[in-house]
C-alpha positions as MATLAB code, in Angstrom:
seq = 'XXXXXXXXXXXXXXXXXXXXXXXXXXXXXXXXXXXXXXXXXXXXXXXXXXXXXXXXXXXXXXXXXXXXXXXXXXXXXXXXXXXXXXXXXXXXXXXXXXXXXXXXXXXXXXXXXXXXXXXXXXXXXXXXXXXXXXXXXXXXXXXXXXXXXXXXXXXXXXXXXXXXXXXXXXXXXXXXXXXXXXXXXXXXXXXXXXXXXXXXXX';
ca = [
      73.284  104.976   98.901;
      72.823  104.307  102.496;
      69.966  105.601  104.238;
      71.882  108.001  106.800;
      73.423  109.474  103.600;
      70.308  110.414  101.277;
      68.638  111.784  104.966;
      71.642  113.675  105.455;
      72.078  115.048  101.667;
      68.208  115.959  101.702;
      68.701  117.859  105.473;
      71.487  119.867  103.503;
      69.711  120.717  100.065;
      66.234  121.477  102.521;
      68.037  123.908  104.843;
      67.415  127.489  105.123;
      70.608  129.441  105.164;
      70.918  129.572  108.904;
      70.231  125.825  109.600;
      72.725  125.066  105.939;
      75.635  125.175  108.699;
      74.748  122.493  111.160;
      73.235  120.186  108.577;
      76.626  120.297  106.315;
      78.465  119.701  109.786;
      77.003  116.023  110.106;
      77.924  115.482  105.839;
      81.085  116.462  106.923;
      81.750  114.200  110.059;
      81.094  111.608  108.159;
      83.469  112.031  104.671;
      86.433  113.834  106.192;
      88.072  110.813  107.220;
      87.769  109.108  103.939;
      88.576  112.054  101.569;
      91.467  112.902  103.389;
      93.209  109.323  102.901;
      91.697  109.242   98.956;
      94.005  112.757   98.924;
      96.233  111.475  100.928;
      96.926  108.098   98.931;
      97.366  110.152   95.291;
      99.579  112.633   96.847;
     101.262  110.940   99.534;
     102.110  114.330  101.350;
     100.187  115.534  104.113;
     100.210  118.957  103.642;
      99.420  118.730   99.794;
      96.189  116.235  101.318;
      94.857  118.488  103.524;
      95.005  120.888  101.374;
      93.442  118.899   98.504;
      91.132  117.542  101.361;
      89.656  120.670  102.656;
      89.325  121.962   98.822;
      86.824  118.769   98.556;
      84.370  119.620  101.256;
      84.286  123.279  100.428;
      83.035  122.192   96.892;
      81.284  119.713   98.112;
      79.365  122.566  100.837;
      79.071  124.876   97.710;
      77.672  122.447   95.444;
      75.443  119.665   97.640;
      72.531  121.457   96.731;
      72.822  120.664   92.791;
      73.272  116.962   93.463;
      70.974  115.198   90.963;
      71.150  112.381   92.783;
      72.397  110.465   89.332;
      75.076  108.166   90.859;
      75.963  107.438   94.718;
      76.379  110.201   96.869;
      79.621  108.953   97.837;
      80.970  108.576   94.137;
      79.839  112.017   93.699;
      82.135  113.020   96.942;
      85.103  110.523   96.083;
      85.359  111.847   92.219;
      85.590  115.395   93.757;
      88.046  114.275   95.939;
      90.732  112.637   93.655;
      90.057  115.453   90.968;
      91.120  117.748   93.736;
      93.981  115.488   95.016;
      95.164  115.579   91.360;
      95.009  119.360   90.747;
      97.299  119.947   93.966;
      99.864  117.108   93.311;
      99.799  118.571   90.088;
     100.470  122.231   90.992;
     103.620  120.716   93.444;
     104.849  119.335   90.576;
     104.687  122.016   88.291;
     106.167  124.454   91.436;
     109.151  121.899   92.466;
     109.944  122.279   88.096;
     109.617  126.044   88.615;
     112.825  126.172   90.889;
     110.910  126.094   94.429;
     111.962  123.264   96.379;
     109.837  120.890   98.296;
     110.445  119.110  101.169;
     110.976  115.139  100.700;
     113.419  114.178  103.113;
     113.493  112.066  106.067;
     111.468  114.309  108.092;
     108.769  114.774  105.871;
     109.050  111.386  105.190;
     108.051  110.609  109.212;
     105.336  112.732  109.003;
     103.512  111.373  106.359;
     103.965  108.116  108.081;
     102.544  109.518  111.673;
      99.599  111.123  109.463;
      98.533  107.782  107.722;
      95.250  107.286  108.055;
      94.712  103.822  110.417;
      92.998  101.423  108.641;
      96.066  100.480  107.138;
      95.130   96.860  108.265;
      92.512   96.445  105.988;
      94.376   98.140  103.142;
      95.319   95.880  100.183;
      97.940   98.088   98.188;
      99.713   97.594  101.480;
      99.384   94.216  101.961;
     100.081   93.029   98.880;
     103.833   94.801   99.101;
     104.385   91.650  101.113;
     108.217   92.510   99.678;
     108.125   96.203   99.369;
     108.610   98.026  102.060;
     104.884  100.793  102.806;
     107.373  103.476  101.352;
     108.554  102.265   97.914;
     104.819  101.627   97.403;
     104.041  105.034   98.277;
     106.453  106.404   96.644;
     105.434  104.767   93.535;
     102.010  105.944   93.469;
     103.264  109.288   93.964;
     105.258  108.849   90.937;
     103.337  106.975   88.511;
     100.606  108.501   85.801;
      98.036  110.421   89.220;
      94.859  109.255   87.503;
      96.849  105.647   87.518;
      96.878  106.106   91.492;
      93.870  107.915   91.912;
      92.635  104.168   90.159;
      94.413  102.447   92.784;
      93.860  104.251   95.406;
      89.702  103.996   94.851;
      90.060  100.060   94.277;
      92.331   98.940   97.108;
      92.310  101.770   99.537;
      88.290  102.037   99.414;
      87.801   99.239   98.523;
      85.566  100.305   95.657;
      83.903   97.477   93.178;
      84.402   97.945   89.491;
      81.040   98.814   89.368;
      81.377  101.792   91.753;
      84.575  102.987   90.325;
      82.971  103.255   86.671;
      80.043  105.268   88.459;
      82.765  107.566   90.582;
      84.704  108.764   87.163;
      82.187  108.281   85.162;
      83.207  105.769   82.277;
      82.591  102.446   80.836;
      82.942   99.506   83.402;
      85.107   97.946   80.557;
      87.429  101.379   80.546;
      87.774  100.993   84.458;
      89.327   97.107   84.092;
      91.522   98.094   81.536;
      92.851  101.574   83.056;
      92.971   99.502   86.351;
      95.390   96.659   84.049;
      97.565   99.699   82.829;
      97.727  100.826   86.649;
      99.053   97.887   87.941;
     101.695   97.364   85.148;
     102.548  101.074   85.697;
     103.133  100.599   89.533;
     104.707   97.333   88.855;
     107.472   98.643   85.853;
     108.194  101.699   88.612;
     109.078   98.935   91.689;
     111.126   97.092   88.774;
     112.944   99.801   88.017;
     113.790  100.690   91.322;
     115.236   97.173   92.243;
     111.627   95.698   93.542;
     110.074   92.718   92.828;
     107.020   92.838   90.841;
     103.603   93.269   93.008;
     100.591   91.107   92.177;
      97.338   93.309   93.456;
      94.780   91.391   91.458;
];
């Protein structure tokens, strides 16, 4: 845990209920940006990540003051983050089967686009789809097993080490490589099946 972190997470758990406000707002300056593309990566749909977003740092307001300090802040704020990214991909799913429709066309399609986050450059899912086009990868992770993605998402969108990623969902660092393995044969057998050529993101 960085330094700027644990003196921000103590200013929050210290404050009176009147200063709680402008401490949380510094917490929150700096994890928006990287919750919103965890959510956004697992649900690939804007809408459904700010929703899924904004759920994170209210729980994460509500609940700062019962951090035990146990693991990295940040896990702590990334495994709330994809558990809430999951729970609203999950409820769009369970609507669109329910008869409501959701928007996937073209459209929504340039949206989510215009709303990627912009460190795409340094984003490895991305550049290893050296023959996929961004979409089908998205599109893939969208589709695929969401605690698969969430997997992916943490390793090559946050660039997360094993190490952290055991600590962030809290299992065995032997679990993580092999649920990481069943990931990538997951995202690969979807791009097969849609006419792609197999990605290699080891």
């Amino acid at each position: 845990m960085s330094d700027l972190e644990k003196e921000l997470v103590v200013a929050c758990q210290q404050a009176s209920t009147e200063e709680f406000e402008a401490a949380y707002a510094k917490v929150y300056a700096l994890f928006k940006d990287r919750v919103f593309t965890i959510c956004f990566r697992v649900t690939n749909n804007r809408d459904d990540a700010l929703d899924a977003a904004q759920e994170t740092m209210v729980t994460l307001a509500r609940r700062i003051g019962d951090f035990a300090w146990r693991s990295r802040f940040s896990s702590w704020v990334y495994r709330i983050a994809v558990n809430s990214a999951i729970d609203v991909r999950r409820r769009r799913l369970d609507t669109t089967r329910a008869g409501v429709r959701t928007t996937v066309g073209g459209v929504e399609t340039e949206k989510m686009q215009e709303a990627t986050p912009a460190d795409e450059s340094t984003d490895p899912v991305r550049n290893a789809a050296r023959s996929e086009s961004r979409l089908a990868v998205r599109e893939a992770l969208q589709h695929i097993n969401p605690k698969f993605s969430s997997l992916l998402v943490l390793r090559y969108t946050q660039n997360l080490s094993y190490e952290e990623i055991a600590e962030t969902i809290q299992c065995e660092l032997g679990t993580v490589k092999s649920r990481l393995n069943r990931a990538h044969g997951a995202l690969r057998d979807y791009l097969a099946q849609r006419g792609g050529s197999t990605l290699h993101l080891n």
